[in-house]
C-alpha positions as CSV (number, residue, x, y, z in Angstrom):
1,X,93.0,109.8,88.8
2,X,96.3,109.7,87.4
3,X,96.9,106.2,86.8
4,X,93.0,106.1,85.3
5,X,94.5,109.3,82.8
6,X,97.4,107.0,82.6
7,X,95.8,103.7,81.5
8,X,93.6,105.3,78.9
9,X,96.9,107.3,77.6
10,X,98.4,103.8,76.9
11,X,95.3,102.0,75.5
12,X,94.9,105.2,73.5
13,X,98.3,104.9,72.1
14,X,98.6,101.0,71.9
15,X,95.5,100.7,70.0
16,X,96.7,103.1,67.5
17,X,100.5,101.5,67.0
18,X,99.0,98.4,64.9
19,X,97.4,99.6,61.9
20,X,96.7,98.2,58.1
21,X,98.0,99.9,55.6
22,X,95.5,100.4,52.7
23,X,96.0,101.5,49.1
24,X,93.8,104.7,48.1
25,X,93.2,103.5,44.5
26,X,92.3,99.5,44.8
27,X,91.0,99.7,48.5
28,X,93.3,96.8,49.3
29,X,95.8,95.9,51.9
30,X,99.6,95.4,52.1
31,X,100.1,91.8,53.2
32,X,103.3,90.1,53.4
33,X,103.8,86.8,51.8
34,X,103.9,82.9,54.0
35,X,106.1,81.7,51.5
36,X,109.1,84.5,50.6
37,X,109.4,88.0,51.1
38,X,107.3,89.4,48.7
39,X,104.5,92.2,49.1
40,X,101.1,91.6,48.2
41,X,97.9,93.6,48.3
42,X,94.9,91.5,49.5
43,X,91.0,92.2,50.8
44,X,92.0,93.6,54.0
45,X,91.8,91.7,57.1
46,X,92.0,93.3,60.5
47,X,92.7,89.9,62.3
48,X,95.4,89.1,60.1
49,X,98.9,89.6,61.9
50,X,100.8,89.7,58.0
51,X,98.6,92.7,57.3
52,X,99.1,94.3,61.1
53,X,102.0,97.5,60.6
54,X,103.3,99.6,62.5
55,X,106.4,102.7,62.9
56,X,109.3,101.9,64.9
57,X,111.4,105.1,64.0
58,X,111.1,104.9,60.7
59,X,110.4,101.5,60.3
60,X,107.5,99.8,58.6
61,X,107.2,96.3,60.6
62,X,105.2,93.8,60.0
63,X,103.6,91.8,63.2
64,X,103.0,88.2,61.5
65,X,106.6,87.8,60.1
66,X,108.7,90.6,62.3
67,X,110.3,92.2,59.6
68,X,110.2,95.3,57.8
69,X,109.4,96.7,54.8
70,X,112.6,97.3,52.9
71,X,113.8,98.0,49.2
72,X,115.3,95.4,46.9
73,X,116.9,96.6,43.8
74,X,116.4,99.6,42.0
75,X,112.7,99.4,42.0
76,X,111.6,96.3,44.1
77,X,110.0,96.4,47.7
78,X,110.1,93.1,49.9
79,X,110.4,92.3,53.6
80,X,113.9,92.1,55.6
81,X,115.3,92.0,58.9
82,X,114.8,94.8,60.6
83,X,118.6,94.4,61.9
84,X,119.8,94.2,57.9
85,X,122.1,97.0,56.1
86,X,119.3,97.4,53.7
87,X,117.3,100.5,53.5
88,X,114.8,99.4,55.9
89,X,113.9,103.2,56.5
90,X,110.4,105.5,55.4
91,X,109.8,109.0,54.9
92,X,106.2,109.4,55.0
93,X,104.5,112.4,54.0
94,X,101.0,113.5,52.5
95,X,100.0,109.4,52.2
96,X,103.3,109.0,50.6
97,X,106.0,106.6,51.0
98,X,109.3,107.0,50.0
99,X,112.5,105.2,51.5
100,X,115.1,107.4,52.7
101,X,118.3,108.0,51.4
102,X,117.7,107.0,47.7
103,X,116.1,109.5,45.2
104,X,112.8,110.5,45.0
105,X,110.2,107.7,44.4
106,X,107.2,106.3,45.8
107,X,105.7,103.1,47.1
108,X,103.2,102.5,44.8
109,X,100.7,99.7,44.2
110,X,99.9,98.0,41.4
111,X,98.2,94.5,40.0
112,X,101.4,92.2,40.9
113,X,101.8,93.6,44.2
114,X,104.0,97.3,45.1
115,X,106.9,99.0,43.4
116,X,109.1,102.2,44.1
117,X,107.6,104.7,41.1
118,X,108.1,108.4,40.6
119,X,104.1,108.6,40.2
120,X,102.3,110.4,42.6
121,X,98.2,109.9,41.8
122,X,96.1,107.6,44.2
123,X,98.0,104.3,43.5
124,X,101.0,106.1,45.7
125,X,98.8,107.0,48.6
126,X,98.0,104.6,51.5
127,X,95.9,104.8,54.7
128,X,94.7,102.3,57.4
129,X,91.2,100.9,58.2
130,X,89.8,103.9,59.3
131,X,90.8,106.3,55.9
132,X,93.8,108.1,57.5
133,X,97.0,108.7,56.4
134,X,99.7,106.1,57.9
135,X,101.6,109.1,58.4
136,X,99.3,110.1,60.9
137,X,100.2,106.9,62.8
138,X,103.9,107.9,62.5
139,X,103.2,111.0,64.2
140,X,101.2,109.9,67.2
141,X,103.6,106.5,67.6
142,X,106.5,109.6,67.4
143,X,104.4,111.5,70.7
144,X,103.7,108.4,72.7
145,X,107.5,107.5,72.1
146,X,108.3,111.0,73.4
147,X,105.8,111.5,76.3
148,X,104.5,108.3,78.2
149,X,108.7,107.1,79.1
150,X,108.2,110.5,80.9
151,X,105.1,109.5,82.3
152,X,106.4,106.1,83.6
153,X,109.6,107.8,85.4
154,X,107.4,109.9,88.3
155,X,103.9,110.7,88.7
156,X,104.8,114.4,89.4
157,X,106.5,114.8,86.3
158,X,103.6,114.0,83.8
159,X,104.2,117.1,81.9
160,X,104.3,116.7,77.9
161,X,108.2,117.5,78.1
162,X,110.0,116.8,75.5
163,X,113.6,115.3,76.2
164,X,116.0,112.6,76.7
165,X,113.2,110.6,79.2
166,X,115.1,107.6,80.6
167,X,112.7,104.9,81.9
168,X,112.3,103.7,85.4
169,X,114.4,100.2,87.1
170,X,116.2,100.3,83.7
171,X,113.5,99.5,81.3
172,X,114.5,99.5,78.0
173,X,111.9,99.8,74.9
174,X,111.8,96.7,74.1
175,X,109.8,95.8,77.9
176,X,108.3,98.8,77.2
177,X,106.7,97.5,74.1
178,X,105.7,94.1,75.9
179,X,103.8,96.8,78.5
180,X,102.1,98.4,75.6
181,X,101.1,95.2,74.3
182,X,100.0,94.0,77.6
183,X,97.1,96.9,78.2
184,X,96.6,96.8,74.5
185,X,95.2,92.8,74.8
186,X,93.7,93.0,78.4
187,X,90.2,92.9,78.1
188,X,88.5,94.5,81.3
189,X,84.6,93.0,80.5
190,X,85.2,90.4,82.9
191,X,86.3,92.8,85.7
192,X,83.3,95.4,85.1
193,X,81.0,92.2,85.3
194,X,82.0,91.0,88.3
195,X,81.7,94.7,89.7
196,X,78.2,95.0,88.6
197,X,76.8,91.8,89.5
198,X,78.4,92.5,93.0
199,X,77.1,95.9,93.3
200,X,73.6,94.7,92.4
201,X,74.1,91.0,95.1
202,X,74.8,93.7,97.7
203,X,71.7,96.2,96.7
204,X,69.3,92.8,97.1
205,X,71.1,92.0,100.6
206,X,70.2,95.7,101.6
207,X,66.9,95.7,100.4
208,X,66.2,92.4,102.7
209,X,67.9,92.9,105.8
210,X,65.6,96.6,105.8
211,X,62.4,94.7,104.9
212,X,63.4,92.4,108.1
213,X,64.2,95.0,110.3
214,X,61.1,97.2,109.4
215,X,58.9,93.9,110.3
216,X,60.5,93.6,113.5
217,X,60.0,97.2,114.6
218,X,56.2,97.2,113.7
219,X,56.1,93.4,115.7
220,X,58.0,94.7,118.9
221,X,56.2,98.0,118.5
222,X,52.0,96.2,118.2
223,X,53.5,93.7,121.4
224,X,54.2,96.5,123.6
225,X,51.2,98.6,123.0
226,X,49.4,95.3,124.0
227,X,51.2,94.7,127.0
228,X,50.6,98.6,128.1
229,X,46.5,97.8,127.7
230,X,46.8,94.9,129.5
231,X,49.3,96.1,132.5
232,X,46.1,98.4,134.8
233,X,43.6,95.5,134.1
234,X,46.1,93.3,135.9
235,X,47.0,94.9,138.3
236,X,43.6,95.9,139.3
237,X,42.9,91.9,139.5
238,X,45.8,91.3,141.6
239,X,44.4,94.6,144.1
240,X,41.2,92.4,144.5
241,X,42.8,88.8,145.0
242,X,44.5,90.6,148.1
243,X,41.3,91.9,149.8
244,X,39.8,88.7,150.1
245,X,40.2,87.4,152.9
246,X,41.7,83.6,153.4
247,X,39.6,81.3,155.2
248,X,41.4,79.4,158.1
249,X,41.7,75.8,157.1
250,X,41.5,73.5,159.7
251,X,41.2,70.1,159.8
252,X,37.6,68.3,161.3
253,X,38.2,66.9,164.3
254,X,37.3,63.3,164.6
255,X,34.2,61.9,166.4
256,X,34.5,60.3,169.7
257,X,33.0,57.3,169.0
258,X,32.1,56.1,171.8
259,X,32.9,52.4,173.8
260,X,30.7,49.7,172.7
261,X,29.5,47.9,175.4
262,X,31.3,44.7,176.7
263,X,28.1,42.9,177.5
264,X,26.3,43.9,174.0
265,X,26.1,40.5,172.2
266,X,27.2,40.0,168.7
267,X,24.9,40.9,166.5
268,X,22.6,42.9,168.7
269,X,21.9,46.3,168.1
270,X,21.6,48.9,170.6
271,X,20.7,52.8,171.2
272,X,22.0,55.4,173.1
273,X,19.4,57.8,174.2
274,X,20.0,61.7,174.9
275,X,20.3,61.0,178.7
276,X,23.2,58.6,178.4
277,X,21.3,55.2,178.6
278,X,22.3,52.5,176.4
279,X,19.9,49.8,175.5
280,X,19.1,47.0,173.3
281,X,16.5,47.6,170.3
282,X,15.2,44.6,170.4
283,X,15.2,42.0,173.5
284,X,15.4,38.3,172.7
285,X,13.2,36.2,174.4
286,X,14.9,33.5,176.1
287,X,14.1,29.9,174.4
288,X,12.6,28.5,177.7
289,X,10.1,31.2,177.6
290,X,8.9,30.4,174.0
């Protein structure tokens, strides 16, 4: 729970650091120049990085070039390094921007490009995208720089305490910055895909492997109830196949056939009568005779 809290704090906070800075009366947007250093106010563009701000301290940087909005002369704006002895720094206050430590004037926009002016009407007010006052960004870029370093250091200490908060392993803000950034541009779609699409592969598997075991259940259930009808009419057969009673088998003796005479001639045919007497069925007459 408190890393979720956590990770939304930083999105929260890294989505609000980069913002466009907008002038009330011509609805455009500061953008710094490819060529030089000059300021100019163009249609705004939120996927431009020379029209991307934001506060560090009171710093107006700009992402495409890394430099910060500074003043040149007496009434000139342009970009510088952010390291330079130029006056590099903003107060901001009621949409107004005024650089700090030089009298009282005001960024102010007009049709070349900005200017520091002592007017204070619409052309000295900016906002970002979303019709806010940039010194509203200032503010909450001001909390996050005060409360999530406090945040990092121990999960016990989450507190909104105000303070010297060091950072933990000796971070310093500039790897703090490269965190921000880091959960500012990861882009979790891909991640919440993959969780759904597994969720619903293992809701399918589910489904089938009940839909299998339910068809088993009613299978093994239909074969036993046939096996139980069936279990008394067998054993009833088999009660019967042991009363009956097995017949002896025993092999026919053979007939004693008995000895042919040694005077019957081949050929001749002869019957035995009931008492025993052999004799010939027919009596050849002897040749003489005929």
């Amino acid at each position: 729970v408190l890393w979720g809290w956590l990770y939304s704090y930083v999105v929260f906070f890294a989505d609000s650091e980069a913002f466009l800075i907008k002038n009330a009366k011509f609805n455009l947007c500061l953008q710094t120049s490819l060529i030089n250093r000059n300021l100019l106010l163009e249609n705004c563009n939120p996927e431009s990085d020379f029209q991307d701000w934001s506060w560090q301290g009171d710093s107006l940087v700009n992402h495409g070039t890394q430099s910060c909005l500074s003043v040149s002369g007496a009434d000139g704006v342009q970009t510088s390094l952010c390291a330079s002895t130029g006056y590099t720094s903003w107060d901001c206050s009621n949409s107004l921007l005024s650089p700090l430590g030089t009298s009282q004037s005001y960024l102010v926009a007009n049709r070349k490009g900005v200017a520091l002016s002592d007017v204070r009407g619409l052309k000295a007010q900016w906002q970002d995208a979303a019709d806010r006052s940039v010194c509203e960004q200032k503010n909450a870029k001001a909390e996050h720089d005060r409360y999530f370093p406090a945040a990092l250091t121990s999960p016990q200490e989450h507190e909104h305490a105000a303070g010297n908060a060091t950072l933990p392993l000796g971070m310093d803000q500039e790897q703090l910055e490269e965190l921000l950034w880091f959960f500012r541009r990861e882009d979790p779609s891909t991640w919440n895909y993959s969780v759904l699409a597994l969720s619903l592969a293992t809701f399918i598997l589910g489904l089938v492997l009940l839909t299998i075991n339910i068809v088993r259940n009613r299978k093994r259930k239909i074969l036993m109830s046939r096996n139980a009808g069936q279990t008394p009419l067998q054993a009833e057969l088999d009660a019967k196949k042991a009363l009956i009673p097995v017949q002896e088998y025993r092999p026919a003796e053979p007939q004693k056939q008995e000895p042919v005479p040694q005077d019957q001639r081949p050929g001749e045919v002869v019957v035995q009568w009931k008492d025993g007497t052999v004799t010939s069925l027919y009596t050849d007459s002897s040749e003489e005779a005929i």
